[in-house]
N, C-alpha and C positions, 0 to 999 in steps of 0.2 A: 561495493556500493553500500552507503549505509542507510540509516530509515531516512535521512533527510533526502536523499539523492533522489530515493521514490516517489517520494511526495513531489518535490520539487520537479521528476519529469513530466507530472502533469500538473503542475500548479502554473512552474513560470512560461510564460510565455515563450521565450525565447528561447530555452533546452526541448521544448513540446513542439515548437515550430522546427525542431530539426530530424526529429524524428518519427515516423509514422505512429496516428493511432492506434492503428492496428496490430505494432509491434508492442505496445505498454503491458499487456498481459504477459508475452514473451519475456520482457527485461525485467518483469514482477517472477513472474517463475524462475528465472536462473538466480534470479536474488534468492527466493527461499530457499530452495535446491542446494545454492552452495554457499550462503551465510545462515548465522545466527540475526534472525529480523527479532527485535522486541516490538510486538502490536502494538504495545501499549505507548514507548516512544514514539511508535508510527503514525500512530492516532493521533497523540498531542499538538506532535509537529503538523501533523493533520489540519488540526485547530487552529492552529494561530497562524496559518496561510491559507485560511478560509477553504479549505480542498478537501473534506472529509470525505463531501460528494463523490467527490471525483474517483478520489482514493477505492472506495469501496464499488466504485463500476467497476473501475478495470480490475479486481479482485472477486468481483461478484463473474466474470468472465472466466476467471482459471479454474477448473478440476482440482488444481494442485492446492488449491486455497483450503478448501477443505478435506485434500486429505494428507494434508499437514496439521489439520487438527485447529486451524486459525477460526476463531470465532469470530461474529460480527461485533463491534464498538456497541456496545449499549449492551449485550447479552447481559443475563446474570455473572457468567463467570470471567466476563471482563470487568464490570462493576464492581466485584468482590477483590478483584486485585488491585484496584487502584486505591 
């Protein structure tokens, strides 16, 4: 799964209608567990599907989020890398 696939399971409608909310932090964790997620593409993609919101609940939900070291979009040292 790649960053868009993420974003897109909670942005489109119709892949989010198939799958429980409750599972999105689930399919966010085995995404970071066993890929390489770039934030920063994740973010973007984030953006222009209007879902940054979204993006950062079901991430603001996992343990794994931060101890993978993922920062929140807007920290300083996301800022600094774009």
């Amino acid at each position: 799964m790649n960053n868009s696939g993420l974003v897109d399971l909670v942005a489109d409608k119709y892949i989010s209608s198939s799958i429980s909310p409750g599972d999105f932090p689930w399919a966010y964790e085995a995404a970071l567990h066993d890929y390489s997620v770039d934030q920063r593409k994740l973010f973007r993609y984030a953006r222009r599907r209007n879902a940054v919101a979204k993006v950062r609940h079901v991430m603001a939900e996992m343990p794994v989020f931060q101890e993978l070291g993922y920062k929140e979009e807007g920290s300083a040292s996301a800022e600094n890398r774009q």
